[in-house]
C-alpha atoms as one frame of an Amber mdcrd trajectory, in Angstrom:
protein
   0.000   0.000   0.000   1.482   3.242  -0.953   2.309   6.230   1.595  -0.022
   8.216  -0.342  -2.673   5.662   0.247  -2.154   5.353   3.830  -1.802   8.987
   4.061  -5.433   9.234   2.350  -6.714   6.369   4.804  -5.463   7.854   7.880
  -6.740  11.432   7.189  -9.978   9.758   5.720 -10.010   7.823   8.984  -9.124
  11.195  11.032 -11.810  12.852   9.452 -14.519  10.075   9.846 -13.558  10.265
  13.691 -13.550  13.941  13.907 -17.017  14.018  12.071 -18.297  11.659  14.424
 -16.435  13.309  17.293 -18.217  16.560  16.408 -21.767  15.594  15.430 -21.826
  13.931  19.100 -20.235  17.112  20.881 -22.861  19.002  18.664 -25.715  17.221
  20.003 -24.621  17.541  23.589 -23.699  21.145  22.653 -27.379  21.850  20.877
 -29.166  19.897  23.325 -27.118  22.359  26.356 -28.188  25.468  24.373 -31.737
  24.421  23.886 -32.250  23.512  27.540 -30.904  26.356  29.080 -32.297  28.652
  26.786 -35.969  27.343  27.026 -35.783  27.429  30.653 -35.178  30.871  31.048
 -37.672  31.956  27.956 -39.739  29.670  29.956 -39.289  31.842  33.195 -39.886
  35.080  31.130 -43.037  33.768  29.020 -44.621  32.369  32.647 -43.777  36.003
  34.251 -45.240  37.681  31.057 -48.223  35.733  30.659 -49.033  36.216  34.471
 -49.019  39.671  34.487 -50.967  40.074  31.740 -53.421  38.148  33.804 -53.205
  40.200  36.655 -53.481  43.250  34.811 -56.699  42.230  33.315 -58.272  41.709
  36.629 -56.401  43.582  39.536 -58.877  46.529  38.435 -62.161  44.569  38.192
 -60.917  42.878  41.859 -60.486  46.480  43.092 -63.695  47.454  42.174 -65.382
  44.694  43.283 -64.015  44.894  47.170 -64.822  48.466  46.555 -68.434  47.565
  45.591 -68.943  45.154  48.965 -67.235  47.650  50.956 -70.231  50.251  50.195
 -71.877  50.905  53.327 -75.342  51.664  51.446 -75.085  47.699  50.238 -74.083
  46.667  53.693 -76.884  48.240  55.272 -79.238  47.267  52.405 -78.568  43.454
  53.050 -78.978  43.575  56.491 -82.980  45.351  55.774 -83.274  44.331  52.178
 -87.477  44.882  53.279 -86.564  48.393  53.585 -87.970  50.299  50.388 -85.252
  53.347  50.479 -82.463  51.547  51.388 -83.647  48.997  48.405 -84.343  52.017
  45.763 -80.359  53.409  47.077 -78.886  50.063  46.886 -80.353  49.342  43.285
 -78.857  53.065  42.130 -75.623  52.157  43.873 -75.116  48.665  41.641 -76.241
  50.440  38.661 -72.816  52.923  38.984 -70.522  50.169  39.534 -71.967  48.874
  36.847 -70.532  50.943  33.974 -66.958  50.771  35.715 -66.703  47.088  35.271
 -64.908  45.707  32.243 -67.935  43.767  31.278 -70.487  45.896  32.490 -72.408
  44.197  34.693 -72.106  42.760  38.016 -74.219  40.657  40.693 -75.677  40.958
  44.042 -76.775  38.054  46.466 -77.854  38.687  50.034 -76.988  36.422  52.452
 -80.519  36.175  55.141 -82.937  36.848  52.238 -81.165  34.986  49.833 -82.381
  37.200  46.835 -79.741  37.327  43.805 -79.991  40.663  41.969 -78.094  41.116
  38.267 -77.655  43.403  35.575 -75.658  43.018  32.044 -74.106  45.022  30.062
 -77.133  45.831  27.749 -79.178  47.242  30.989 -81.848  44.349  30.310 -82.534
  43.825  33.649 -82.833  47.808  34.781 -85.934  48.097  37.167 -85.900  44.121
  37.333 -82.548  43.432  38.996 -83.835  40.965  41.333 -83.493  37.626  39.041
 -84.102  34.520  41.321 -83.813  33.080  45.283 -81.051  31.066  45.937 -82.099
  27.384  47.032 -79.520  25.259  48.847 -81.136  22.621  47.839 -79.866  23.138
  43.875 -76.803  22.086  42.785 -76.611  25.272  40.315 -76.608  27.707  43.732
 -74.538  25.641  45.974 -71.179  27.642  45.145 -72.952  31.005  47.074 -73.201
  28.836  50.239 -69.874  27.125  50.083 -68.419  30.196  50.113 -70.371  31.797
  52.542 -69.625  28.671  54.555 -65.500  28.811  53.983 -65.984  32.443  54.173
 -63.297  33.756  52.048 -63.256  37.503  51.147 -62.335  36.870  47.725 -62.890
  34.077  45.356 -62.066  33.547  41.645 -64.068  30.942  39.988 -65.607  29.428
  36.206 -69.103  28.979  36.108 -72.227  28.594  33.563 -75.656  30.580  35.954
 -78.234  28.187  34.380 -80.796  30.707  35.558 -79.084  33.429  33.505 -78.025
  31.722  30.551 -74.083  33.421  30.743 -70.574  31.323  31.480 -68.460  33.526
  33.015 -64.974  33.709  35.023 -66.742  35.089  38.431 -65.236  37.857  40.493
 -66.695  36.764  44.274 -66.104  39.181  47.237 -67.644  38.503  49.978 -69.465
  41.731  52.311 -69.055  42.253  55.655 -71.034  44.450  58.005 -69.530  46.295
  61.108 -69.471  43.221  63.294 -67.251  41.278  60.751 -70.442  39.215  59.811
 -71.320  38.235  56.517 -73.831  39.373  54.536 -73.748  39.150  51.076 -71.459
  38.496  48.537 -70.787  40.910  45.127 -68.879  40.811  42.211 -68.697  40.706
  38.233 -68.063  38.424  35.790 -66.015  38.319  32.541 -67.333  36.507  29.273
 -65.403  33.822  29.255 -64.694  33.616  25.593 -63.628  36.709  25.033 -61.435
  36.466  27.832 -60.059  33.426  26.300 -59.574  34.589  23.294 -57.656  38.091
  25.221 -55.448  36.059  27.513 -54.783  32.113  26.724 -55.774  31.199  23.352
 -53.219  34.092  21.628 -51.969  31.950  18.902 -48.181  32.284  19.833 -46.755
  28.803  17.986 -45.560  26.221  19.821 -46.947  28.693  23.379 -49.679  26.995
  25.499 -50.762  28.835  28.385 -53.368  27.631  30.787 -54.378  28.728  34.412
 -55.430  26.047  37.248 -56.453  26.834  40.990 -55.253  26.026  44.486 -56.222
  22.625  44.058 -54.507  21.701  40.192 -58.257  22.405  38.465 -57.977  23.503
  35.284 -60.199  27.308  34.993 -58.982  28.944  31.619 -57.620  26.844  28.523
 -58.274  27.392  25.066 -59.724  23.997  24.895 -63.318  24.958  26.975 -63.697
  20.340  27.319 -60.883  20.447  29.974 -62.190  23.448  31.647 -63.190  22.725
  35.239 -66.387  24.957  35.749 -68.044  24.698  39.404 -64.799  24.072  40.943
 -65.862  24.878  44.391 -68.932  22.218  44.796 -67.106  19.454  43.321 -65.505
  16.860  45.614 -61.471  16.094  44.828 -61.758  12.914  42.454 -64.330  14.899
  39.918 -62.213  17.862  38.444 -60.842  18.486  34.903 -57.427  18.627  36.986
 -54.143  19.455  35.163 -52.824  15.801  34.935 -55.542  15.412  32.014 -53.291
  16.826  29.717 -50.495  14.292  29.837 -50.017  11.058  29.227 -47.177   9.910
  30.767 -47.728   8.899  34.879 -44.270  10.208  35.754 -45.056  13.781  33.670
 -48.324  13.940  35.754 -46.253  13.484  39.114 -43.939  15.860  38.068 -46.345
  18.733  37.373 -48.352  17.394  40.426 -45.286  18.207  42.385 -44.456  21.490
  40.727 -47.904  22.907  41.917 -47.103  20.908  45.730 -43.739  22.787  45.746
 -44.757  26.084  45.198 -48.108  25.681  47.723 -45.370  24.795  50.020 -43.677
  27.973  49.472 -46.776  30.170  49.066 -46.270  33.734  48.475 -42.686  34.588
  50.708 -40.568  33.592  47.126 -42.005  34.361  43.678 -40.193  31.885  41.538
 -40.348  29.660  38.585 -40.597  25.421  38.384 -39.843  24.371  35.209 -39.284
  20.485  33.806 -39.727  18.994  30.368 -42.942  16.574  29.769 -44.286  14.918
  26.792 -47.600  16.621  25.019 -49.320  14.655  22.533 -45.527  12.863  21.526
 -43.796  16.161  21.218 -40.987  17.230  24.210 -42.093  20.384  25.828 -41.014
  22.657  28.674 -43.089  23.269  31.021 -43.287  26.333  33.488 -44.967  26.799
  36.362 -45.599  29.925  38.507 -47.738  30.782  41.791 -49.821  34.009  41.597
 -51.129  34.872  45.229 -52.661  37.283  44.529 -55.563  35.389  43.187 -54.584
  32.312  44.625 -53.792  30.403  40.676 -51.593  28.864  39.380 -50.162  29.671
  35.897 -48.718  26.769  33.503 -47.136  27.733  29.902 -46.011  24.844  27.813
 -43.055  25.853  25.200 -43.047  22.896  22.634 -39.100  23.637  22.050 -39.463
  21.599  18.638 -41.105  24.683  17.573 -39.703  27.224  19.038 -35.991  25.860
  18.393 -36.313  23.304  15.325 -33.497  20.915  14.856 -32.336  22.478  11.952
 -31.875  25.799  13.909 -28.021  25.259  14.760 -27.382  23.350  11.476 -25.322
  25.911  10.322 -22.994  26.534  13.254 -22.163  22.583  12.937 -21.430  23.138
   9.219 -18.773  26.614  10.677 -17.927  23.591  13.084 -17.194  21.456  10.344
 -14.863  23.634   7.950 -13.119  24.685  10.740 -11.875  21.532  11.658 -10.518
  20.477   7.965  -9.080  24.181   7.979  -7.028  23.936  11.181  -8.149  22.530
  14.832  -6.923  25.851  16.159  -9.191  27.869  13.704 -11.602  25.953  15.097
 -10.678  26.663  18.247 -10.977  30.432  17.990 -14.103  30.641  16.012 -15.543
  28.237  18.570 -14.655  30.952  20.986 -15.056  34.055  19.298 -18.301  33.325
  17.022 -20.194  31.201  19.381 -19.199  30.170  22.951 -18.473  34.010  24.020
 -21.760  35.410  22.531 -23.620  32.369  24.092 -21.930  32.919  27.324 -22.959
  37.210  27.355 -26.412  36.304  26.632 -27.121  33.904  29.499 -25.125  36.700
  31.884 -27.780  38.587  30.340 -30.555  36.133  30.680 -29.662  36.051  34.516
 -29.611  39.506  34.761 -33.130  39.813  33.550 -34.111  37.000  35.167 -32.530
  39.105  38.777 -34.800  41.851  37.627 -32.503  44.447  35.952 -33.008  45.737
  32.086 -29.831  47.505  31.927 -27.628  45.071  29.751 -24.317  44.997  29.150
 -23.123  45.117  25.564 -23.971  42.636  23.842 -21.542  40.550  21.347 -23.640
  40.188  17.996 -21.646  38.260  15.283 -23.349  37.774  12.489 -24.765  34.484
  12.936 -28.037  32.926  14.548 -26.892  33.807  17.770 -26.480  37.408  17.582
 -29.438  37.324  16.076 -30.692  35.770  18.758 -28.977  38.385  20.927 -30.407
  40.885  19.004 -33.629  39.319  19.760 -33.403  39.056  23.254 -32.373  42.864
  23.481 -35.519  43.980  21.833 -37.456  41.183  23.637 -36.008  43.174  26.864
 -36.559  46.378  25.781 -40.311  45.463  25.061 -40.698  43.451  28.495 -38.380
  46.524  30.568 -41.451  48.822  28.816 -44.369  47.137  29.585 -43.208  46.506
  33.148 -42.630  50.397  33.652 -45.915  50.746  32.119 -47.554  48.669  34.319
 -45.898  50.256  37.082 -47.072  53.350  35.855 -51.019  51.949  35.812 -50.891
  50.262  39.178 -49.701  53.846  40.863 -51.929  55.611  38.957 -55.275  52.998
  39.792 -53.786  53.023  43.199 -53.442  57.030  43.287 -57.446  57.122  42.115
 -58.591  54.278  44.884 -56.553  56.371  47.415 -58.664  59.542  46.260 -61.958
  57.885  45.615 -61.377  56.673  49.528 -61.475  60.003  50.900 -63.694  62.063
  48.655 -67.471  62.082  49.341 -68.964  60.981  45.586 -72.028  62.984  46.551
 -69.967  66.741  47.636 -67.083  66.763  46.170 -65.712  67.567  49.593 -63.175
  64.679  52.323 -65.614  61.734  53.572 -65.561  60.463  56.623 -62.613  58.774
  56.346 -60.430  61.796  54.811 -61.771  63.767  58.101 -60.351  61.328  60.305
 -56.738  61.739  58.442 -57.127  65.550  58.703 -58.316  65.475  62.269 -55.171
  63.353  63.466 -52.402  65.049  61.579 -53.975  68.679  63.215 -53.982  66.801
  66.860 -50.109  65.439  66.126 -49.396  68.802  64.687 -50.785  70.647  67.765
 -48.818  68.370  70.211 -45.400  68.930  68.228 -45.879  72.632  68.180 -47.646
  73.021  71.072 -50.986  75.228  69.242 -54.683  74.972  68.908 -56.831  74.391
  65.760 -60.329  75.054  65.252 -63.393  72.023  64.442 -66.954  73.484  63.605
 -69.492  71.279  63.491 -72.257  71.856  60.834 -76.194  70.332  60.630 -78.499
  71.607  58.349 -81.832  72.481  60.019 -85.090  70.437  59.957 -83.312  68.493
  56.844 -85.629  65.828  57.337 -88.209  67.182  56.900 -86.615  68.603  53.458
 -85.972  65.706  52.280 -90.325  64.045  53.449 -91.843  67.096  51.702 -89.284
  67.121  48.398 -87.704  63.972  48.124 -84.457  62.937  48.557 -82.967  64.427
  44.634 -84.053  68.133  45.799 -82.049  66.711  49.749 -79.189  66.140  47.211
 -79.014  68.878  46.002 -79.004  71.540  48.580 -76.407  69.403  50.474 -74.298
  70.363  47.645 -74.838  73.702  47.825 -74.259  73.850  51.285 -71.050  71.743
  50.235 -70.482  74.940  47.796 -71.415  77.710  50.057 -69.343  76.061  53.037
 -65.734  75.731  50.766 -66.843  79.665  49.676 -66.877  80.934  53.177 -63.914
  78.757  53.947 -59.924  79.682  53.505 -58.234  77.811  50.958 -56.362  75.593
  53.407 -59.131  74.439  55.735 -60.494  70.907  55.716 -64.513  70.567  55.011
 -65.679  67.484  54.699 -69.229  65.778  54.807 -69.459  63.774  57.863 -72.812
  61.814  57.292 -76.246  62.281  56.127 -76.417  66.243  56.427 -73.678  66.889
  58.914 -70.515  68.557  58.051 -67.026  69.370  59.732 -64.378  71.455  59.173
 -60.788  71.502  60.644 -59.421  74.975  60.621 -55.583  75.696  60.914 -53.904
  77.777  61.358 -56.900  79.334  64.351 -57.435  80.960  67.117 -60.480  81.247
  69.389 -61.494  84.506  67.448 -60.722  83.050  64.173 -63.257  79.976  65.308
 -66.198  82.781  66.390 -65.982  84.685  62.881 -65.199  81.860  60.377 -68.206
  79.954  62.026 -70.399  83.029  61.873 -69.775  83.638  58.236 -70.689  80.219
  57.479 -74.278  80.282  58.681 -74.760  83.795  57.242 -73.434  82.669  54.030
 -75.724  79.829  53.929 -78.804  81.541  55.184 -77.860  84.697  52.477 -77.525
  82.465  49.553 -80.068  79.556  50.148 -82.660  82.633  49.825 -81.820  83.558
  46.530 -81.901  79.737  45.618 -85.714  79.559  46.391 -85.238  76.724  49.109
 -83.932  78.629  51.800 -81.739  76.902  54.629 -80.221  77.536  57.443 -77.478
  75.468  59.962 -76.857  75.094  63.122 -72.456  75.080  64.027 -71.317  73.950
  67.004 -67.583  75.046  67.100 -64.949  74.137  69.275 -61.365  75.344  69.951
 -59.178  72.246  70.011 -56.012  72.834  72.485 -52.393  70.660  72.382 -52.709
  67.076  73.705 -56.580  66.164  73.586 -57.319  62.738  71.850 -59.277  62.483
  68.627 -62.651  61.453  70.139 -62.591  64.484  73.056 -62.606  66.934  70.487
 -65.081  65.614  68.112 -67.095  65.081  71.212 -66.911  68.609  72.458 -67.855
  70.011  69.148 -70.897  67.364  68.714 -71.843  68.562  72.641 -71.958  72.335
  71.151 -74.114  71.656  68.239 -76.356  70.000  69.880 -76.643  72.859  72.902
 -77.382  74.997  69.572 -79.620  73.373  68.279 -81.167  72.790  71.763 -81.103
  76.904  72.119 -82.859  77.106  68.705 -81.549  76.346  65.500 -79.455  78.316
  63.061 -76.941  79.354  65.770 -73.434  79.625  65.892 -72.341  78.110  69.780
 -68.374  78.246  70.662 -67.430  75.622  73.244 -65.312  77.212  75.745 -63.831
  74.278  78.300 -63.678  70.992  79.241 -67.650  70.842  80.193 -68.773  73.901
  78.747 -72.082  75.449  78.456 -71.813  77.009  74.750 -71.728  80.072  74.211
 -72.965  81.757  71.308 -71.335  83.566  68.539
């Protein structure tokens, strides 16, 4: 055999060895990339997909505690016999109403067990009250298993029979001052369109489905595996999330995913991911915790999709011509074109993954992967944006639920509970600098009677007027507010006793002035009291309640200025 021969053989034989040698380290090599890759697009998709969740419903879940926390509904259930408190209640659902997503919302009263509804298209106005709850029906059990568990806020999927509508419900649960239950409120979102919004998106080779506490399956794009009634079905009966795969050991492994992160609850917000088999195809799956609604959220990337086979092809061809060329050509390449870039873009991946968006340059040769680096910096960009976005939306929703908390809808002017806040900065104000404010106490006279003879829209109406007429005889950094029904308080400061006596005096003249030209005169009785450094909250709302009422006890549109500890008022 000649030298050239051997020669041939030998580097033939080299060749076959190194081809071998490199198709196997490319495989391990792909396989590496793949893995690591789709668990961290995993973590991001899963982190994505639940806040776009949460956004959808963190505003119809504010509105809806907002809704049970309305002390006209409370009172309502507790006398739902009670025709004005019914005719109020019904005009309080009816505003919530157009602030919902969907536009309607539900009612159901615990004691009488009425169930009161109203859709988007108003069909029900003047008819709200739709059907009694029986515990005897299957269809109504979930109100009473609730009311039974007595959990202030539920998320469930449900078909009402009685309405016709499937919907994913919005449960909150109302309490009255005692901490008892009395009703339960909420809204509900058309399930297909919701669907359609957040879970069926058509990403390729992206399925995205949402169980509950227990592994039932509530939103899928597939509506068969859908577990509606959740809450009255015993464990053993539910479309849980094992349906989907085939495979025993893939069940127990999401099984344990969901077990692992009950275990942990809410204290670490993280990510299980571990590859299963879906209809014969390898996917990822991810699985994240949301608390906030008590869900869990499971995204399956089917990698063959998202990262054909094909997809590194290429680099094993580079890998290929490099090695005939020169091993140490190959070497650097290797290094340069495709294990550096690789290695910046998972530094980058973690650094994402620890929260931050400010990358670090990027290498980008110009191959697949800095494509993909490209990719992942726009990808970045986009998710960096929408997270300051929804930032932005949360403070701003948060900013308006602080407001609408403290603002009387009715006035214009603080509520009760914006009073309070006023009232205890002035009496830690006074104690720090050792000074006095002012408090008047406002009633409108005989407004009872106003409201018998012309009904309570003309009552609304002159107690904002007075609400007008009080801020116009007022300095522009005084505190009204509407207390409750027609009584009013103001915190004045800076004040001193004579500041109290002709503020207060002004106010019932201005009142009694420009009710007259109005055509429904008025007048009020003030009960005013000079509030000195280190009295508590409820002494000096009770000394200026004691001097309205010695006013009004003296005769009615009177100014009275309490002057001590147990004073007999004296007038202005």
């Amino acid at each position: 055999m000649s030298l050239k021969t051997r020669l041939l053989g030998l580097a033939a034989g080299l060749m076959i060895l190194a081809s071998l040698a490199s198709w196997l380290a490319y495989r391990e090599l792909s396989e590496g990339i793949i893995e690591r890759w789709g668990r961290q697009v995993a973590e991001i998709q899963v982190r994505y997909d639940s806040a776009r969740l949460l956004q959808s419903l963190e505003r119809e879940i504010g509105l809806a505690r907002q809704m049970a926390d309305s002390s006209t509904l409370v009172e309502w259930a507790q006398n739902p016999d009670d025709e004005d408190l019914n005719r109020q209640a019904i005009r309080e659902m009816e505003s919530f109403r157009s602030n919902f997503r969907d536009n309607s919302y539900f009612v159901a009263l615990r004691d009488s067990r009425q169930y009161y509804y109203n859709n988007a298209e108003g069909e029900f106005s003047g008819n709200q009250l739709r059907y009694i709850l029986d515990p005897d029906k299957p269809e109504d059990a979930w109100f009473f298993q609730l009311i039974e568990e007595g959990r202030d806020f539920h998320l469930n999927v449900n078909p009402d029979t009685e309405l016709g509508v499937t919907k994913l419900w919005i449960d909150v649960l109302m309490r009255n001052d005692k901490d008892r239950i009395v009703g339960m409120v909420g809204t509900g979102l058309d399930l297909d369109s919701f669907l359609q919004d957040i879970v069926d998106i058509d990403q390729e080779g992206i399925t995205t489905l949402f169980v509950d506490f227990n592994g039932a399956i509530q939103l899928y794009r597939d509506r068969n595996y859908i577990d509606f009634a959740s809450i009255i079905k015993p464990e053993g009966q539910k479309n849980t999330v094992d349906l989907l795969f085939d495979d025993p050991e893939d069940k127990q492994k999401v099984l344990g995913m969901l077990q692992m992160l009950k275990n942990r609850g809410s204290q670490n917000a993280s990510v299980e991911s571990s590859f299963v088999t879906v209809d014969g195809r390898k996917h990822l799956a991810g699985v994240a915790f949301l608390p906030a609604i008590g869900w869990f959220e499971i995204t399956l990337l089917d990698l063959q999709t998202l990262i054909p086979s094909n997809f590194l092809w290429p680099l094993l061809a580079v890998f290929l011509a490099s090695l005939v060329i020169t091993l140490v050509l190959f070497h650097l390449i290797i290094r340069s074109r495709i294990l550096k870039p690789i290695i910046g873009l998972e530094s980058a991946v973690e650094q994402v993954r620890g929260g931050s968006f400010a990358l670090p340059a990027l290498d980008k040769p110009n191959n697949e992967i800095g494509r993909l680096a490209r990719h992942f910096e726009i990808m970045t960009d986009t998710l960096a944006n929408s997270t300051r976005e929804l930032e932005r939306q949360v403070d701003q929703r948060t900013e308006a639920l602080n407001r609408l908390a403290r603002v009387d809808a009715l006035t214009g002017l603080k509520n009760r509970r914006g009073l309070d806040e006023a009232l205890e900065e002035e009496i830690q104000r006074a104690s720090r600098q050792d000074t006095g404010f002012g408090l008047l106490w406002l009633d409108i006279d005989h407004f009872k009677s106003i409201n018998d003879r012309l009904g309570h829209q003309v009552g609304d109406e002159i107690l904002c007027r007075v609400a007008l007429w009080l801020k116009a005889g007022l300095r522009p950094y005084d505190h009204p507010g509407r207390w409750g029904g027609d009584e009013f308080v103001v915190v004045l400061s800076p004040c001193d006793r004579s500041t109290l006596r002709q503020i207060a005096s002004r106010i019932r003249e201005t009142i009694e002035r420009d009710s007259i030209e109005t055509g429904a005169p008025v007048t009020v009785s003030i009960g005013g009291y000079f509030c000195k450094p280190g009295e508590d909250f409820e002494t000096v709302l009770h000394r200026a309640d004691q001097a309205l009422y010695r006013g009004k006890q003296q005769g009615r549109n009177q100014v009275y200025i309490a002057e001590g500890p147990n004073p007999e008022t004296s007038p202005a």
